[in-house]
N, C-alpha and C positions, 0 to 999 in steps of 0.2 A: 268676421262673417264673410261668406262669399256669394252672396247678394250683391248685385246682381247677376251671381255668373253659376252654371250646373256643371259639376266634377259626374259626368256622365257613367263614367265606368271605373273602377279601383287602380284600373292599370295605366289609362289617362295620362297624359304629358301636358295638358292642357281642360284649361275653364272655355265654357261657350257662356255667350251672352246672352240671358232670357231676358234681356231690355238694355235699349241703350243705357253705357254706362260713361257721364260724363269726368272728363279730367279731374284729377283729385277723391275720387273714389277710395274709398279704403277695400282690401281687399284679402280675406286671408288667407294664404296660400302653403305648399306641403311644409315650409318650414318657416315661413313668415310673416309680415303683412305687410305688402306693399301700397304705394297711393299711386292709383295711374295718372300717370303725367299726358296722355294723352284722355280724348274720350273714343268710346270703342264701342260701333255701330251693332246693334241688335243680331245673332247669330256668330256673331265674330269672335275668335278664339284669343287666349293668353294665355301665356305658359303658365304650369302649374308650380316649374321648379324648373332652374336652369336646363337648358337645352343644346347640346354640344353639337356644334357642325358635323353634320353625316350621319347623327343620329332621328331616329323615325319619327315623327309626330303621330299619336296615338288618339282615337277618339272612338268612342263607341268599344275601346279594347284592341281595335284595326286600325291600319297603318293608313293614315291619308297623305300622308308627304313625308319628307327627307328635310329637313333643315337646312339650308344653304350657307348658314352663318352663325356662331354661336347664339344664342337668345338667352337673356337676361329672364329671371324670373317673373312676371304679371307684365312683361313686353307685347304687346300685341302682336298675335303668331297669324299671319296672309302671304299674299303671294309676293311679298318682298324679302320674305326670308325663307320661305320655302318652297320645295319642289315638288309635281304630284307625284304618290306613286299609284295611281291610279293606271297609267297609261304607259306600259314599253316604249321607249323611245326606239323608233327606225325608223329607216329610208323608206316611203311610200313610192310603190311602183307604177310605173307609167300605164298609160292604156293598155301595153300588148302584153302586161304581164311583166315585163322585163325592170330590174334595178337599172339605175342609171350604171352601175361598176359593172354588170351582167351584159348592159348592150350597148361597152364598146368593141 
């Protein structure tokens, strides 16, 4: 069963937590059932199924991050293993408008 966690959309890489779920949780997931070795705080994700470095972390069907490191199935997935893709990464420009490489 995956109580306490919601498989929010079919495409999903990841369980969210509808209540704290303490260590030792049984957990069933796309191809097994795991017991979390940790516990894993109310709204907090874990993978649904192995999770490959540089591959997308999926919620709602949409991409909230990049994986920084492979992830193990019912691993708890946060900002230790992944990246946002919420936000381009670049250079913010100074007051006058100008990039730091632009106003030497």
């Amino acid at each position: 069963m995956t109580a306490p966690f919601l498989h929010l959309h079919p495409d999903d890489n990841v369980l969210v937590a509808r209540a704290s779920a303490p260590a030792g949780t049984e957990v069933k997931l796309a191809d097994c059932t795991v017991t979390l070795a940790h516990a894993i705080p109310l709204a907090h994700k874990i993978a649904f199924r192995d999770i490959a470095a540089g591959e997308r972390i999926l919620k709602y069907g949409m991409p909230i991050g990049i994986a920084t490191a492979d992830i193990a199935a019912g691993t708890h997935v946060h900002i230790h293993n992944i990246r946002s893709a919420y936000t381009p990464t670049h250079a913010l420009q100074d007051a006058d408008g100008q990039s730091p490489e632009t106003s030497k």
